[in-house]
VEXGULUM-550437 format. One record per residue (C-alpha): z, x, y. Coordinates in nm, 3 decimals. Example, Ala and Ser with C-alpha at 12.3 -4.5 7.8 and 13.67 -1.06 7.14 Angstrom:
       zz       xx       yy
    0.780    1.230   -0.450
    0.714    1.367   -0.106
END
This chain:
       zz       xx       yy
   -2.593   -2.758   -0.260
   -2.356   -2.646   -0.565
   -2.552   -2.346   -0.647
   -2.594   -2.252   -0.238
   -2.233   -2.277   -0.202
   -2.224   -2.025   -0.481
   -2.417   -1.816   -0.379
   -2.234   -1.790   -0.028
   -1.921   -1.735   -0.196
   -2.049   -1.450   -0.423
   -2.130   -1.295   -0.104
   -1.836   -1.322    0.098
   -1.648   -1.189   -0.228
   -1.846   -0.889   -0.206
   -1.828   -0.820    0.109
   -1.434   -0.860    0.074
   -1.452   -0.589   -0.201
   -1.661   -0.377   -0.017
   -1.430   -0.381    0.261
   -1.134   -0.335    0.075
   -1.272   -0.056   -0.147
   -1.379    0.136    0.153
   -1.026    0.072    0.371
   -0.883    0.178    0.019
   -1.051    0.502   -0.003
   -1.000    0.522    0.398
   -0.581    0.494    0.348
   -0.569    0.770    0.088
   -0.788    1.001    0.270
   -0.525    0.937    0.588
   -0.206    0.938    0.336
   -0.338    1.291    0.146
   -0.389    1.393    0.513
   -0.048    1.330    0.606
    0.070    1.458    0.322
   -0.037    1.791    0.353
    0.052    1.802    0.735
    0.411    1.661    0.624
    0.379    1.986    0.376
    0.305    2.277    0.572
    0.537    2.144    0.862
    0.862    2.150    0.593
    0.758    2.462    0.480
    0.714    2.620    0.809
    1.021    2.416    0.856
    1.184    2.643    0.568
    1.039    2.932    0.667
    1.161    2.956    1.051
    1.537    2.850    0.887
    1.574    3.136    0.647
    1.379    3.383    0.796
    1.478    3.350    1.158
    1.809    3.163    1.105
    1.644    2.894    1.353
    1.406    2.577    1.289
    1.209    2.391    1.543
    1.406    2.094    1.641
    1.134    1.831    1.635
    0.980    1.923    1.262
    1.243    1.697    1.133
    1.173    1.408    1.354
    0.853    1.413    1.340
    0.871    1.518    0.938
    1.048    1.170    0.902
    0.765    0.955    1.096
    0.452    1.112    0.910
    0.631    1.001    0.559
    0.696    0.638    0.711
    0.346    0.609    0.846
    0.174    0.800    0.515
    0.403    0.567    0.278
    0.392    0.258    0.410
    0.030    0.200    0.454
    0.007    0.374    0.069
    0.219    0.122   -0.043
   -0.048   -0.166    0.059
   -0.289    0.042   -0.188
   -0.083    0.050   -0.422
   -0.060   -0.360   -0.446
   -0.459   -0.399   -0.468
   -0.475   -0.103   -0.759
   -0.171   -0.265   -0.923
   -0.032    0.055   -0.925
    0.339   -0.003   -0.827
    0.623    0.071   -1.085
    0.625   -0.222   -1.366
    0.913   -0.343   -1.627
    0.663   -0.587   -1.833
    0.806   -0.589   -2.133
    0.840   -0.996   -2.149
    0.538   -1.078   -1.946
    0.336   -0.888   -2.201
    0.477   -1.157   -2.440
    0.331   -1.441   -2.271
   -0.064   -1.552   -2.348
   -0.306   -1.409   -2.138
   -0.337   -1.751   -1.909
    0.043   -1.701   -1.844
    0.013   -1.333   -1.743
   -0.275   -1.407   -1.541
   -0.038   -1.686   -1.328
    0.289   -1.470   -1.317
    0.065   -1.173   -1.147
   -0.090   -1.451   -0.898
    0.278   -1.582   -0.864
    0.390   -1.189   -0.782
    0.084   -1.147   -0.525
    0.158   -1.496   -0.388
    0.549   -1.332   -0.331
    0.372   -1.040   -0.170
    0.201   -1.234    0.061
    0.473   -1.408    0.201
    0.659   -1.073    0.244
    0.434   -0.966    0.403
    0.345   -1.227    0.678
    0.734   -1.206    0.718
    0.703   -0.834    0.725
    0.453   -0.841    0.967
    0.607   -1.081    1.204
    0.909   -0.898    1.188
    0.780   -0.575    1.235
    0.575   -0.697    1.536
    0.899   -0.828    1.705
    1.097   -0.530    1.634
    0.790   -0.253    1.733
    0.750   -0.454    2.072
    1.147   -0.541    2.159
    1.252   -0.225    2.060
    0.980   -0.001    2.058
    0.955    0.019    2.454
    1.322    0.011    2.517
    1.368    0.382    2.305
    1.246    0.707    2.323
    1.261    0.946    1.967
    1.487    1.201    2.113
    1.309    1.541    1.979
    0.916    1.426    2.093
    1.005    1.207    2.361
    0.766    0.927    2.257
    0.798    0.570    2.289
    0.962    0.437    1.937
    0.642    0.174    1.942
    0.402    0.406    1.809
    0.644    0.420    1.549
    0.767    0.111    1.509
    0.425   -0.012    1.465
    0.280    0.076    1.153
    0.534   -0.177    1.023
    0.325   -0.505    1.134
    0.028   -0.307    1.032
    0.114   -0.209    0.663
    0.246   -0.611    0.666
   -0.120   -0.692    0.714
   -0.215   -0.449    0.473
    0.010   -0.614    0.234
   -0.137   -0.974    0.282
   -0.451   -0.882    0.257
   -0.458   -0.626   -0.044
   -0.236   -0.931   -0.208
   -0.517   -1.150   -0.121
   -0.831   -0.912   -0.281
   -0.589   -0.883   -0.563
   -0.514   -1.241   -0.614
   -0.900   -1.352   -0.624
   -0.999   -1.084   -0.872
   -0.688   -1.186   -1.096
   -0.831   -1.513   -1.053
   -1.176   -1.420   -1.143
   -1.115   -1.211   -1.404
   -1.196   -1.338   -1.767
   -0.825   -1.378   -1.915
   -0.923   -1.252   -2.265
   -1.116   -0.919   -2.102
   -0.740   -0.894   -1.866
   -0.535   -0.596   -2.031
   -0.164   -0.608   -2.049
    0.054   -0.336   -1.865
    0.083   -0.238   -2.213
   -0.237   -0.144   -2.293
   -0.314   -0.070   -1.911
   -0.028    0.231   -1.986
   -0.118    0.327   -2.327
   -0.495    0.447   -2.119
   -0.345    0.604   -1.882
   -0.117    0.805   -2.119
   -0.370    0.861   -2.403
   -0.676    0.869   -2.208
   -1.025    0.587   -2.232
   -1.049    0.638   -2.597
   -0.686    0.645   -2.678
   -0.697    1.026   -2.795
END
């Protein structure tokens, strides 16, 4: 029964990675998307300002929604590739056990923000969403409003996917940000 149990939960953790690894690769195909679309529409932008003395009014606007919608959801990737900006100067201190349950305690306090970011968003994409208009496209603020309660479940979960392989992971094989950086800098093989 132990060993079937196991086996189950091997394959639910794959599965979990799977899924995340592909929704990963998914988000920064949309966010390098957006990106360039958020590009050529400021340059055009720039463009139609100094060459013609006159912009189009709703690059702006809409220049401001593409960078919420391509950052937000980034941001979510950016918590399961532990990627986000780091001061660990005293956690890399601690023994490896310790490290191991301050980054479940930071992924636990991503989590909860969010669930909270998530329910809040909801509320505010559905109260307020229908009751505005974006005054250069004439949209309904919802379909901006609502990548908020969907980056907050892209926050929980990423936290979650992060959480188990922290948990997982062999504590002695676990590099510090220290050494994490020093690859990144130098390169694999420290050159």
């Amino acid at each position: 029964m132990n060993g079937r149990l196991e086996s189950e939960s091997l394959v639910v953790l794959k599965t979990v990675r799977t899924v995340s690894d592909v929704l990963t690769r998914l988000i920064w195909i949309y966010a390098i998307t957006l990106g360039v679309v958020l590009t050529v529409l400021v340059f055009l932008q720039v463009v139609m300002r100094y060459a013609f003395s006159s912009g189009i009014p709703w690059v702006n606007e809409l220049s401001q929604y593409l960078a919420i919608w391509m950052l937000l959801p980034l941001a979510a990737v950016l918590i399961r590739e532990d990627d986000h900006i780091k001061i660990s100067v005293l956690v890399d201190r601690f023994s490896a056990a310790t490290i191991h349950r301050i980054a479940v305690g930071e992924l636990l306090a991503i989590f909860l923000f969010g669930v909270g970011f998530t329910y809040a968003g909801s509320i505010y994409a559905f109260e307020s969403g229908f009751r505005s208009v974006s005054p250069s496209l004439g949209i309904d603020m919802f379909w901006i409003y609502i990548v908020l309660p969907i980056s907050g479940v892209l926050f929980c979960f990423f936290s979650l996917v992060r959480a188990v392989e922290i948990l997982l992971e062999d504590e002695a094989e676990a590099p510090t940000e220290t050494e994490r950086a020093a690859e990144i800098t130098l390169g694999e093989n420290g050159e």
